[in-house]
N, C-alpha and C positions, 0 to 999 in steps of 0.2 A: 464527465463520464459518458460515453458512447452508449450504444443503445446494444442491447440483448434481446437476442431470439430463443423459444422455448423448440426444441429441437426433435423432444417425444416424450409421449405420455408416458411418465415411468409410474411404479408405486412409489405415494408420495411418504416420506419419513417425514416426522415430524422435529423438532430439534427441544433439548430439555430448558424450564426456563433459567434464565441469568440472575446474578444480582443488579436489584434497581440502585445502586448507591455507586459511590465513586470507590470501593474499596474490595477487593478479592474477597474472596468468602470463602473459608475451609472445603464447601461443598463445590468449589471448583469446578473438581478432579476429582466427580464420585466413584470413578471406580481406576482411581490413579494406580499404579505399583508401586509399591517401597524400593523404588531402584534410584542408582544416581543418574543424574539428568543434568544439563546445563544450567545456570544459572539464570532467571531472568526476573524482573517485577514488574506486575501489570500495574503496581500503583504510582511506579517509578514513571513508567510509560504514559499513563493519565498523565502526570503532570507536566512531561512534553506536550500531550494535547492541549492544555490548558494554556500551556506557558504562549503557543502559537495562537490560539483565539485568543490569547488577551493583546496579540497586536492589533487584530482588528481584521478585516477579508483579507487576503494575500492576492488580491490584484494585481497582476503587472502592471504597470504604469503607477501607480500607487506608494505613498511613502510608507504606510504597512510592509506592503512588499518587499522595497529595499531593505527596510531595519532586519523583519523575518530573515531573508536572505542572507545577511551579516552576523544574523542570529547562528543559525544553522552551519553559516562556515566554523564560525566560534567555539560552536558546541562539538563539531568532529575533530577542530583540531583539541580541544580540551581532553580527547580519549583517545585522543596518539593517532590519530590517522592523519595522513599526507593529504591535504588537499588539492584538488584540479578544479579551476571553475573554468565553466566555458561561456561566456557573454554570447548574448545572440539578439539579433534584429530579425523579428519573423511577424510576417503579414497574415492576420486573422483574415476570415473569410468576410468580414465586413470590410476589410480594408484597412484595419485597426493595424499602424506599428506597435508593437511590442517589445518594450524593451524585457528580455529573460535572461536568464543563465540557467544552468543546469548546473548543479555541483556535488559534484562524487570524494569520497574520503575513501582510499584508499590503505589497508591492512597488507603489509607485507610485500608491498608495491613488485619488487623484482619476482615473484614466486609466477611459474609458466599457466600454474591451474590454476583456476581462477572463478570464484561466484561471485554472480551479480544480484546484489537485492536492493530494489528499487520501492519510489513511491514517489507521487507527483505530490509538489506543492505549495502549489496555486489553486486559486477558487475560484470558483464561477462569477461570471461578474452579473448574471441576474438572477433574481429567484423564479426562474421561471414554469417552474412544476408548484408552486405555491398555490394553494387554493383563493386564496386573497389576491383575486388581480392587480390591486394596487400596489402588490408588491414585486411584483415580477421584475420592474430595474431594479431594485437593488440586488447589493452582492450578498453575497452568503456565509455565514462565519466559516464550514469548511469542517465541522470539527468533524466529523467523518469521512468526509470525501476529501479527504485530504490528510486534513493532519493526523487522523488515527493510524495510519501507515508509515508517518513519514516519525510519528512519538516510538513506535515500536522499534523502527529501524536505529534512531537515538538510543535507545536504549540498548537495544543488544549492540551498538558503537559502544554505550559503559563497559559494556561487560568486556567486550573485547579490549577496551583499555587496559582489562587489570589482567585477561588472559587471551592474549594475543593467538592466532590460529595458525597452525602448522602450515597448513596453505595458504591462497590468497584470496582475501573477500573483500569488496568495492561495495560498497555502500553509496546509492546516486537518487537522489533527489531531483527527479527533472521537471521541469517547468511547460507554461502555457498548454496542459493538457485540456483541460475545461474549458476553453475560450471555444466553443465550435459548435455547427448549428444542425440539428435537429433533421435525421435527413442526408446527410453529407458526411459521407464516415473520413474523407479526407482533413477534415476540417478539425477535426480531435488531434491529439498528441502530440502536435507542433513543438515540445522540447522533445521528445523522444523521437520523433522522425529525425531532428536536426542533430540528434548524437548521433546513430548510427549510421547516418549518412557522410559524416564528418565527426569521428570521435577525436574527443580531448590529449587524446591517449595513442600516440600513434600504434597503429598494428593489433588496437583494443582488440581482441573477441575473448571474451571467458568461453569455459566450459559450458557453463548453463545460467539460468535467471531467473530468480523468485520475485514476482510483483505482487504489494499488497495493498487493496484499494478497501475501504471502506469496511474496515477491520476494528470495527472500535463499538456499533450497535449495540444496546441490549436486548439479549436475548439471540443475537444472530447465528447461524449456522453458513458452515460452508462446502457445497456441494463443487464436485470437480470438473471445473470447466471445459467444454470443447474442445478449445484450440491449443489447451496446456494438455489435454489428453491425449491431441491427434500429434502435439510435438514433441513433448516431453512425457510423456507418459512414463516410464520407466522412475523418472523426479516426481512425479503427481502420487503416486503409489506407494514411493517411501515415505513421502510428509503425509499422506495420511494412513499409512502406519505408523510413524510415530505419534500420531494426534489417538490412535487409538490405544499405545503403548502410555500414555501419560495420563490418560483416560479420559479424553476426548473426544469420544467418538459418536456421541450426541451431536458435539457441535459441527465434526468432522464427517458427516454420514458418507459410508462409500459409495454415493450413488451421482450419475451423472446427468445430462442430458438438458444444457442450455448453453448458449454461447455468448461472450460479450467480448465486442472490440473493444479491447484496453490498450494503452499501452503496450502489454506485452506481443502484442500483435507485430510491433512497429518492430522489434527484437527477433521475432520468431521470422520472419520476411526477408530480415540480414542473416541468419543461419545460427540463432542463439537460441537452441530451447527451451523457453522460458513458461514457469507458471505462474497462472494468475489465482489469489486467494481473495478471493470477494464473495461480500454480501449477495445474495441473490435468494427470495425468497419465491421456492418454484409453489407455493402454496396461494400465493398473492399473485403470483406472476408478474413480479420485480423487484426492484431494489427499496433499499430501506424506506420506508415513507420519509424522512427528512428528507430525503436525496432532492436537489437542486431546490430545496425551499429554506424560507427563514427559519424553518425551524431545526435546520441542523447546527445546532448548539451543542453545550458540556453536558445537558439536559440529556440527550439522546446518546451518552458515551459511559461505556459500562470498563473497568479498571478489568473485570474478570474475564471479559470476553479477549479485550489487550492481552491477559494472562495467558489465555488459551491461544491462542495464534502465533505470542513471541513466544512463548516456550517451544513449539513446534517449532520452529524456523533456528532457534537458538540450538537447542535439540540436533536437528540436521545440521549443523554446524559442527556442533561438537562430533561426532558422528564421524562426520566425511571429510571436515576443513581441518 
């Protein structure tokens, strides 16, 4: 994950608490509406998160890695999507080759309009925001920074198995995002610079881009990013109305005013305007405290908060797709 700047002092919202347990909780969606919505399950979605730390870090280079990776093509094509992988050889800022792939599953493949919703998933290969020095080489399980994004997007792939969308929605999983140093914003998203500079897909561009990083926290809230406001703003606005139509809107606050180079940066640069739904706590002024330590584990990943995010995104889907 790239670094964030706090952009203006806004009033601060607070966000309502979560459940601490691996399981949704009826209080959700305290002031949900009795209306029909898309289908999704945050509990479903936990156990994509689980299913990917119980390989171990998602290191490139790593036999974790590959398995994960075979995993994830496995699982999209099990839910009827067309798969594309795109293998890549990319030089980390240490020097490091990287063997990657990025791999997108594809809904409806011929259809002209087109969503992108992404999540990277790879992990960082030290814990280097760890308070325990001695632990800074090692890697990290990821289950936030990573695979909370990448369990949700699996999941609304289920759904989309059993009810496929009128338009077309790509689901992409990009690689070596977290390999990059502290400082050097070039040095982040290396599987996302290396799609959109070279997509899998000749003549690739969707319409727009949903990126979801670090979507899994308890307790987390999600305030609306800079650079998804200054490009997509029109997309920023309907997902959270819908986060306040489902009743959401504790976790969903409509307030803005901090920036992080994600990902979706690398997408907004090629002319795709993309948003990003991430952790960012403007009250701490950053990101989840597991974020780049050992202790982002299953420990730190709430089934409700998964609830609340894929239902929105599932939601806009139904919706528009």
């Amino acid at each position: 994950m790239l670094g964030a700047a706090l952009l203006s002092a806004m009033t601060l919202i607070g966000c309502a608490s979560g459940s601490a347990s691996g399981s949704t909780s009826d209080s959700a969606a305290d002031d949900a509406q009795s209306v029909e919505h898309a289908a999704f399950s945050g509990d479903s979605a936990y156990a994509y998160v689980a299913r990917q730390v119980e390989f171990g870090p998602r290191v490139p280079n790593t036999a974790a890695h590959r398995a994960a990776g075979d995993w994830l093509i496995g699982e999209l094509r099990r839910h009827g999507a067309e798969v594309v992988e795109q293998p890549l050889r990319l030089r980390a800022f240490d020097g490091t080759m990287l063997d990657a792939r990025n791999i997108m599953g594809q809904y409806n493949p011929d259809a002209s309009e087109r969503l992108l919703l992404l999540a990277h998933w790879d992990c960082r290969p030290w814990a280097d925001e760890d308070d325990d020095e001695s632990r800074h080489k090692q890697p990290v399980d990821g289950a936030n920074d990573g695979a909370s994004g990448v369990g949700v997007l699996l999941e609304i792939a289920r759904q989309l198995g059993r009810q496929a969308p009128s338009k077309g929605v790509d689901i992409l999983f990009v690689d070596a995002e977290d390999w990059g140093s502290s400082g050097d914003e070039d040095s982040w998203a290396l599987g996302a610079q290396a799609f959109v500079e070279n997509p899998p897909v000749a003549g690739y561009l969707p319409k727009e881009g949903i990126l979801l990083d670090m979507v899994g926290g308890k307790d987390a809230c999600f305030y609306r990013e800079y650079f998804s406001d200054r490009s997509a703003g029109a997309l920023n606005s309907r997902l959270w109305q819908i986060a306040g139509q489902l009743g959401y809107s504790s976790r969903f606050p409509n307030a803005s005013g901090f920036a992080v180079t994600d990902d979706h940066v690398r997408f907004i640069e090629a002319g795709i305007p993309t948003v990003d739904i991430i952790e960012y706590n403007r009250e701490a002024g950053g990101f989840n405290p597991r974020w780049h330590t050992s202790s982002d584990t299953m420990e730190g990943i709430s089934a409700e908060t998964l609830q609340a995010v894929g239902s929105v995104v599932a939601e806009y889907i139904r919706k528009y797709y």
